[in-house]
N, C-alpha and C positions, 0 to 999 in steps of 0.2 A: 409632226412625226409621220413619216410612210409606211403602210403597210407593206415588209418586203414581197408578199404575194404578188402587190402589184405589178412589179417589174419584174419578176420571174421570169425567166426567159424560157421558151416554151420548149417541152419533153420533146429531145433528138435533134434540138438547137446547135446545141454545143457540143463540141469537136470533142473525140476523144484523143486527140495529139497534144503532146506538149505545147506550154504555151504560159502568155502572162494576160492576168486580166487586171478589170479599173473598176472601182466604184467611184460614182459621181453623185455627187448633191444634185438640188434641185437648181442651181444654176450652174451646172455642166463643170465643177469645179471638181478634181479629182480627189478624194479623201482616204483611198486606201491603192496599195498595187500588191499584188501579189503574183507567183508565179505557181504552177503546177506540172507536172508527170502528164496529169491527164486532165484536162479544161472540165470536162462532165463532170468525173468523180468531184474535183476539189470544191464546181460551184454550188454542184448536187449539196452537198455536205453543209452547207450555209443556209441551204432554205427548205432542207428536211426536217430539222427539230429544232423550229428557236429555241423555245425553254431551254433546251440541254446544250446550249453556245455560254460561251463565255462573256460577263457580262458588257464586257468594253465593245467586243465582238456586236452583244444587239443592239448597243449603242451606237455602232458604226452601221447596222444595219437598216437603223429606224431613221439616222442622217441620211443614205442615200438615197436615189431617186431611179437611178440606171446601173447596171453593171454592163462593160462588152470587153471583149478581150484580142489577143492576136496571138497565130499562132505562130510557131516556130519549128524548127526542125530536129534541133538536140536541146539537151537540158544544159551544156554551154551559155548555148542563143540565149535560152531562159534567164538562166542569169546576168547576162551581158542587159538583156533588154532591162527588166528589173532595177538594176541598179542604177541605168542611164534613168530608168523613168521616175525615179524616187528623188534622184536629185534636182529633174527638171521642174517637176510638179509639189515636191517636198510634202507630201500627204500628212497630213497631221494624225490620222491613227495607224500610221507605221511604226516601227521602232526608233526611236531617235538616241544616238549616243553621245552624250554631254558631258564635255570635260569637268571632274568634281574640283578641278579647280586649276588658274591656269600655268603651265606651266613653263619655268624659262629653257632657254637652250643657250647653248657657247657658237656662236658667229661669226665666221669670216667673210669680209665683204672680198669677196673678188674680183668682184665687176668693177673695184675701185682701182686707179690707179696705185694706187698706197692701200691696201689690203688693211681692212682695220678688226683688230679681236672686242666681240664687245658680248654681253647679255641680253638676248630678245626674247621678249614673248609676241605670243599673237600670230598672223597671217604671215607665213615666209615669202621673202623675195627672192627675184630673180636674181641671178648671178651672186647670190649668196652660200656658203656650205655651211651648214646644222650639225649640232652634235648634239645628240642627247634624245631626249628633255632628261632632265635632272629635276629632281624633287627640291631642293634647295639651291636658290643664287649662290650661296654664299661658299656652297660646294664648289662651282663652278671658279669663283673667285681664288679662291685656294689652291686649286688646280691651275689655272693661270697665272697665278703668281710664281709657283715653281716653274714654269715652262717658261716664262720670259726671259729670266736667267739664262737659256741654253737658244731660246728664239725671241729676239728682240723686235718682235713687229708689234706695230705701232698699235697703241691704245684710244687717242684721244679722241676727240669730238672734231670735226668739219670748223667750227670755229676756234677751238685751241691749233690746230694744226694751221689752217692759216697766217695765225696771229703768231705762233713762234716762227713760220714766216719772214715776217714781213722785219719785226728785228732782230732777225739775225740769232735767235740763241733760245735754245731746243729746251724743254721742262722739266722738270724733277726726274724723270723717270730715264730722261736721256741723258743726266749727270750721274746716277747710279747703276749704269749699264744694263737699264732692263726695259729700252726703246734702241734702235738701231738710229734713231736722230733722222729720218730722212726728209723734214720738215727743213733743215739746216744742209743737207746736202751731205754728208757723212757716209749716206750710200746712194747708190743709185735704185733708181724705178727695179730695174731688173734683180737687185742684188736683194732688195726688199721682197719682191715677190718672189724668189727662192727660200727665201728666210719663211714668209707666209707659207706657201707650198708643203715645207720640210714640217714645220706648227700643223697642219693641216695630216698632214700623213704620219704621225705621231698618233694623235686623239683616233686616227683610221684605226689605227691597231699594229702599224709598221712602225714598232719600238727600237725589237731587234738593234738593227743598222746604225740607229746613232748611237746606241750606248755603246756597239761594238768603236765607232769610229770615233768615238771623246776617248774611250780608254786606250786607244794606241795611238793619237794623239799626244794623252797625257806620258807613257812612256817614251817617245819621241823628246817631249818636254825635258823629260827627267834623263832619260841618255844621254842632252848636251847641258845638263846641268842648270836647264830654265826651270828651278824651282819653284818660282811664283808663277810662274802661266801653269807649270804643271799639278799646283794647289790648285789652282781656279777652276781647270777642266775636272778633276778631283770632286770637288764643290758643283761644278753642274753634271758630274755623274751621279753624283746621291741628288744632286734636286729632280732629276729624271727620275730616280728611284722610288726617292717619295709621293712621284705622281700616279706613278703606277701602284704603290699601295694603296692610294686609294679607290682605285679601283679593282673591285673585289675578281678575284682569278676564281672561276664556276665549275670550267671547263676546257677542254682543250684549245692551243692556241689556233687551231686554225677552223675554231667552230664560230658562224656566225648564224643566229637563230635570233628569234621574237619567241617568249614562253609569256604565254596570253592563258589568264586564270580568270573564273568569277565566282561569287558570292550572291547567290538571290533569296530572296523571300517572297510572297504570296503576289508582292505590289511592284516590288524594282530589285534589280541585277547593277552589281558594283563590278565592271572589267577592271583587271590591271593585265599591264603589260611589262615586262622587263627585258630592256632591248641588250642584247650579248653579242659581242662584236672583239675579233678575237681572244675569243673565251672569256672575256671579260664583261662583267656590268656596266654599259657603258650609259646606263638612264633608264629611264622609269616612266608610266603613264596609267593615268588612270581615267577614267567615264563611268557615269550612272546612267541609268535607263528605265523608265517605265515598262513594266510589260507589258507586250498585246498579247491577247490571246491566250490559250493554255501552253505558253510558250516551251520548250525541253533545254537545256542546258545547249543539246547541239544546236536547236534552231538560233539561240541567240547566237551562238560561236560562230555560224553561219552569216548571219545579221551582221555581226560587228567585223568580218573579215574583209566584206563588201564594202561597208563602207572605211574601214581602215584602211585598206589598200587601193582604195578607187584614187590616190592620190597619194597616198607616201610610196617610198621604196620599200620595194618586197625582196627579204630575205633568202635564201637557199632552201633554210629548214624553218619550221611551225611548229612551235611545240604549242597543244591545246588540250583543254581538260576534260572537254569532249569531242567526238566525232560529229562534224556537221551531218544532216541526212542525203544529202549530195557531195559527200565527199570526192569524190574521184571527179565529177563537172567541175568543182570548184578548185580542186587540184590544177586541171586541166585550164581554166580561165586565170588563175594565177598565174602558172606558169608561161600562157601566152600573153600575159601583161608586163612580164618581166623580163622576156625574151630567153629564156634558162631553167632548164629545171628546179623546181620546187615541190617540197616534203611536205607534207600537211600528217603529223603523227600524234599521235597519246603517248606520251613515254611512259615505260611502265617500269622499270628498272633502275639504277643504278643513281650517278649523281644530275643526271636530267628530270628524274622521276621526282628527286630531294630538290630541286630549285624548282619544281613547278608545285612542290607542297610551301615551299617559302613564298612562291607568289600570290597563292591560294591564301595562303594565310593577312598578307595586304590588300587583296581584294576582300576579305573579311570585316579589316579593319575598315576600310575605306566606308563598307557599306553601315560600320558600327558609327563611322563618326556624320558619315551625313547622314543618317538618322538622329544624332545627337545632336546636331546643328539644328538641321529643320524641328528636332523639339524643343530646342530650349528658347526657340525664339517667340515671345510674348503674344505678338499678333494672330502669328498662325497660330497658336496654342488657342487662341481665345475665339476664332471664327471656326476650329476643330469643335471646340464645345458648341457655340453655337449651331453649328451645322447636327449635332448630335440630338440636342433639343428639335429642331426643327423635323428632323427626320422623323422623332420618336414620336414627334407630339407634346414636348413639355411644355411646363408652364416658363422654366427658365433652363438658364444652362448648366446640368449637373457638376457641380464645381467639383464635388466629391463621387470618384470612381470606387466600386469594388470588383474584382473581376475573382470567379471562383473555376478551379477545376482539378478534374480528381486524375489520380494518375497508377496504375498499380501493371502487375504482369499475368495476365491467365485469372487476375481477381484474386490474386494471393499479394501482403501487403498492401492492400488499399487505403492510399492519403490521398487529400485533397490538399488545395491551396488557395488563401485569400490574399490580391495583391491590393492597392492602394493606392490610385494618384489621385490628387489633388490639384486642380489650377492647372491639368493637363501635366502634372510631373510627377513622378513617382518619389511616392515615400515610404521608402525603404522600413522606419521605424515602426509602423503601422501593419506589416506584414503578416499573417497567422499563418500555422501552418494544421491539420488536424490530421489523425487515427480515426478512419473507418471502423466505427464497431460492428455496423450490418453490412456484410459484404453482397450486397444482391442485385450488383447491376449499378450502371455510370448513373441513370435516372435516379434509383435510389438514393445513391452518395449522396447528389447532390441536393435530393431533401433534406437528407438527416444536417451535412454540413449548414445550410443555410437555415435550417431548424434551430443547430445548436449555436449560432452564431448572433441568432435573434433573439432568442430566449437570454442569452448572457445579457443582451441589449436590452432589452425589458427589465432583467433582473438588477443590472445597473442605475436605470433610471429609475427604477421602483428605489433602490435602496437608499439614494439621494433627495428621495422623494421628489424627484421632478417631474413623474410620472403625468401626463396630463396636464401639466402644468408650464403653461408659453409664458416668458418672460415678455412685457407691454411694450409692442416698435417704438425703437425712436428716444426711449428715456433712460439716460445712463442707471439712473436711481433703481429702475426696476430689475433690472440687470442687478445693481448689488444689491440688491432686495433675493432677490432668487439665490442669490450664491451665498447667503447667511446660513440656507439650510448646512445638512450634513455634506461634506463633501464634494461644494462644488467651484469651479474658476470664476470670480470675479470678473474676468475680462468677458466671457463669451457664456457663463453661465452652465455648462457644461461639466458635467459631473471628475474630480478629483480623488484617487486616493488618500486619506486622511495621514497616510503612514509616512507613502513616498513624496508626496504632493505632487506627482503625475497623474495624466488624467488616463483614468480606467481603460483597461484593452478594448472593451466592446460596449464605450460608451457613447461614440458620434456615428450616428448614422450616416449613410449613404444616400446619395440622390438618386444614383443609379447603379443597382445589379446587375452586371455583364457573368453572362455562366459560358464556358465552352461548350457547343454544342447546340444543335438546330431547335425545332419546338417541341419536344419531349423533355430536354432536360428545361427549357424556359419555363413549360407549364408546371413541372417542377416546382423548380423555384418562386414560380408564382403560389401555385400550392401551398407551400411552407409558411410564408406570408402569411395567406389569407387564414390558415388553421391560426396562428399568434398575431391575426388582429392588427398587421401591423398593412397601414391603405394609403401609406406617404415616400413608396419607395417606389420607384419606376424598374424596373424587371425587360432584359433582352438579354437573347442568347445568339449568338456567332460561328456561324457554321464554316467551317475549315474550309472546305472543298470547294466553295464559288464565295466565299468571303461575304457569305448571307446573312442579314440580319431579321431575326425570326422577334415578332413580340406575342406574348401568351397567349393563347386560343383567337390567332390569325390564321387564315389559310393560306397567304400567301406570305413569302417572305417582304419587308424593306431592302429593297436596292440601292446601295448607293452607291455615287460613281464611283470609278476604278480611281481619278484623281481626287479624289477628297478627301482632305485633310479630316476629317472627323472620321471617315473609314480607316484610315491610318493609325489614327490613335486606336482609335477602338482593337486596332490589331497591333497595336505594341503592346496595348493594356492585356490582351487574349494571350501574349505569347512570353509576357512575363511569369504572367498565372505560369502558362505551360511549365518554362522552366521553372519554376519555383519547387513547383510540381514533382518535375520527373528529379530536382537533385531531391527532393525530401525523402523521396521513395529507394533513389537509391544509399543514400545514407542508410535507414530503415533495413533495407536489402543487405548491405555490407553487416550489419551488425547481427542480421540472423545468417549470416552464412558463419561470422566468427563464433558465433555462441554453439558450445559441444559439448557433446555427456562430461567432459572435465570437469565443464561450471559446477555441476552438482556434486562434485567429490569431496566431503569435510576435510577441511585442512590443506587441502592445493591451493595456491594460489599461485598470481601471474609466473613469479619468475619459475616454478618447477613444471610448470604445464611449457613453457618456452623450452626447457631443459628436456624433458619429455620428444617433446616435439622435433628439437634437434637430432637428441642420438636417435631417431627409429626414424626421421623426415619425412612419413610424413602420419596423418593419423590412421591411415587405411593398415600400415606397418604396426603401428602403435596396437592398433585392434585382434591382428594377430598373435602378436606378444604374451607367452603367459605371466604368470607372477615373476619365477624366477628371472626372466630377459629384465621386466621391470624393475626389481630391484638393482641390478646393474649400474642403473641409471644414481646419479649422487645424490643423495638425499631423500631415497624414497623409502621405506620402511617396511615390512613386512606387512604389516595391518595398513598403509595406503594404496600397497600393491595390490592385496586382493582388492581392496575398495573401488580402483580404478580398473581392474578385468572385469567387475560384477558391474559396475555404470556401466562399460563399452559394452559387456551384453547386453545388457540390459534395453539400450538403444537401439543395438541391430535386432531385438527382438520385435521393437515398437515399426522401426520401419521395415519387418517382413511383412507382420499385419496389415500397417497401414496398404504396402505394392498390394496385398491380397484382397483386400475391400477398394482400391481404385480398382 
């Protein structure tokens, strides 16, 4: 590892002009590029405060060996050079955007004599036209199956086409009129690629035109009395129709935009993209990303435009979920890569505003399910734990996770939360949820919770008598020797309900204590422990803000890397806690805001507090109400009416007090 001291470039070195610079390893290999406004400010900023850098950031730092940069003229240059030098050199801790899975497109070969429609995924060719990506083939299938009917161009493979050829007589698709036959000679080269052409300017979004020209057509038909030709043009006007249902109409016909959304968390950003081409949906795209750095919503949107557009076509309009922090350069490099003006916006209104909260909500998804991938799969789950032990220190790899944390607003409803994985997977069944009775601070909570949470756990094993008492490795017999006592499972030993034959809430410990929170609330928890005697549980706490891992009375935190799978977990385990947390609390929240001096009024109940509540709408009405207004009301009585004036003072007396002692 290098000291970045040492290649520090020396004070009044570096240009204050815009510009892009390089770090290099110790064999002159490039590992990061970056650009800046101002060379000094941005390098300054890297070798001013490691500590307080990001830790992938000192990771790239302690990799390299040299930094030198170039400068430029505008912040255009900048980014022009940037992205040349990212794809020349492909730095490994730059941003990288990776398709989360691949996706097909609808194809027309054109460079082919005979244009053929087919499904590709992967690297585009030349003399090919693209439509899409589409999230499903089989969409794609559907769609061409209606359009062949009205454009017969040709489907097959290089060796079916040949082969119908060579004998004389065209395939199944060419006897049900949904190939033009040009294998057999039926049409000519030219008349085929008009056919392609028109297929082609169709899926463009140039609908219009043919449906206008089959339906007068088909009246033509019908004028000299060609009833079945003018059935058939009939039949390929609704099979037009139906193709265009399925693709969904967003927005105006003559709008063609890219609305680019993401979804991040602490480690990786999930892009999607949904490509609209007259006004329609016309495909889909999605990438995952690691982050670098303390990355902002706009740096990546920035990140992902550079390299999205370094090579596909670039739209009119962009719709995007944040603003890059160069917007107007970027603006500016777009637009002269596309030869035309281009829009780089945030919509904030209308139905632009609603299709980029639908895209926002798939790049949600996107990021739900490859995190659901990368967990469920065995291996990584199993070198996650190990890497977890290793970090910590254990003797093995905590099979069994507990993650706790507390959640409340101003310290009014104060709950915590106990989550649960097992084997790297969460179990749900295993869950607690607790009521703060000492409201005095996050550190507090989180003694008393893991106080009361160990003490059930003692008291459990105390009452099965297994207390102190290890069943002998290795012999099934001593196992059922231990579970004869009172109360416990045969298989594993481990204490049972006598009633329900489930095993007890807080009767299997944990290998390892995750608490949210740096080394206060870890000592904590350590704390709580060592007061109930309990010196077989491993104890760390998870700090938000650089994804720190603090273990009890250390002064420095565990770092782990930014790609590690055991960091990962540990922050899926931290932020189930979280939610678990913040819904308990607001549940808790919802049920004291509906609880009202009503509750305490003999002889109301639901449906006349609802009846109440209607005729005066709302209770602020209701409070000024005297008796008479409330008797009004059906079924209130004389003696419930005063009952419910004398609660509602009664209240607003309690909370004048109360405002007067806050």
């Amino acid at each position: 590892m290098a000291d970045p001291a040492t290649y520090r470039p020396a004070p009044g070195a570096i240009p204050e002009s815009p510009g892009v610079y390089r770090f290099r390893d110790p064999g002159g290999r490039v590992i990061y590029v970056g650009k800046a406004k101002s060379l000094r400010q941005r390098l300054n900023s890297y070798f001013a405060d490691f500590a307080g850098l990001h830790p992938r950031t000192q990771t790239m730092l302690t990799s390299a060996a040299s930094v030198d940069w170039t400068v430029v003229g505008t912040e255009v240059e900048a980014l022009q050079l940037e992205y040349s030098w990212i794809k020349e050199f492909d730095p490994r801790f730059n941003v990288k955007y990776r398709d989360d899975k691949s996706y097909p497109y609808l194809a027309v070969t054109m460079g082919e004599e005979f244009p053929r429609v087919q499904v590709l995924r992967g690297a585009k060719r030349k003399g090919t036209r693209y439509f899409g990506p589409y999230s499903h083939a089989w969409a794609i299938r559907e769609t061409v199956d209606l359009l062949l009917r009205v454009f017969p161009v040709r489907t097959c493979s290089a060796g079916v086409f040949r082969r119908a050829g060579q004998i004389g007589r065209p395939c199944l698709l060419g006897y049900i009129d949904k190939c033009s036959a040009p294998c057999v000679g039926r049409v000519t080269p030219e008349e085929h690629r008009a056919l392609a052409e028109d297929f082609c300017d169709f899926m463009a979004g140039n609908t219009g035109r043919f449906i206008k020209r089959l339906e007068r057509a088909m009246r033509d038909a019908a004028a000299v009395e060609e009833y079945e030709k003018a059935a058939r043009l009939r039949d390929d006007i609704q099979a037009l129709q139906r193709a265009l249902e399925k693709q969904t109409v967003v927005l105006g016909d003559d709008t063609d935009c890219d609305v680019i959304a993401l979804a991040e968390d602490a480690l990786e950003a999930a892009v999607q993209v949904f490509y609209v081409r007259g006004g329609r949906i016309r495909g889909q795209r999605g990438w995952v990303v690691d982050k670098v750095e303390d990355s902002t919503p706009g740096d990546l949107v920035e990140h992902f435009l550079l390299q999205m557009y370094g090579e596909a076509a670039i739209p009119r309009e962009i719709l995007v979920a944040a603003p890059p922090p160069d917007a107007d350069a970027l603006t500016e490099l777009l637009t002269e890569q596309r030869g035309a003006r281009v829009e780089l916006r945030v919509p904030q209104r209308g139905d632009k505003k609603s299709l980029m909260e639908t895209v926002e909500r798939n790049a949600k998804e996107a990021l739900a399910q490859h995190k659901l991938r990368r967990a469920s799969d065995l291996t990584t789950r199993s070198r996650a734990l190990q890497e977890i032990a290793d970090a910590l220190g254990l003797d093995q790899a905590p099979l069994r996770v507990e993650c706790y944390d507390v959640s409340h607003i101003q310290g009014t409803d104060v709950v915590a939360s106990m989550v649960v994985f097992e084997d790297g997977l969460a179990r749900k069944s295993e869950y607690r949820r607790f009521s703060i009775k000492k409201a005095e601070g996050d550190v507090a909570s989180i003694h008393e919770v893991i106080s009361r949470r160990f003490k059930r756990y003692l008291e459990e094993r105390s009452a099965t008598g297994e207390l102190g008492a290890e069943p002998a490795p290795d012999t099934a017999a001593s196992i059922g020797d231990a579970a004869e006592g009172e109360g416990a499972d045969p298989r594993t030993g481990m204490p049972i309900d006598p009633d329900t034959g489930r095993p007890r809430k807080f009767a299997y410990p944990p290998n390892l204590v995750v608490v949210d929170g740096g080394p206060a609330q870890a000592a904590a928890a350590q704390r709580a422990l060592d007061e109930l005697g309990v010196d077989d549980v491993a104890v760390c706490g998870l700090a938000k803000r650089l994804e720190e891992v603090w273990l009890p009375g250390d002064d420095q935190p565990v770092i782990l890397p930014r790609s590690s799978e055991g960091l990962y977990l540990l922050q899926r385990v931290r932020d189930e806690a979280h939610r678990f947390a913040i819904a308990y609390h607001r549940s808790k929240r919802s049920r004291a805001v509906k609880e009202s001096a009503l509750d305490e009024v003999p002889g109301l109940g639901p449906a006349r507090r609802q009846a109440l509540l209607r005729h005066f709408g709302s209770l602020k009405r209701l409070r000024e109400a005297g008796v008479a207004e409330i008797r009004e009301v059906p079924g209130i009585g004389p003696a419930t009416a005063e009952a419910i004036v004398a609660a509602l003072s009664g209240a607003r007396d309690a909370d004048r007090e109360k405002a007067v002692s806050d």
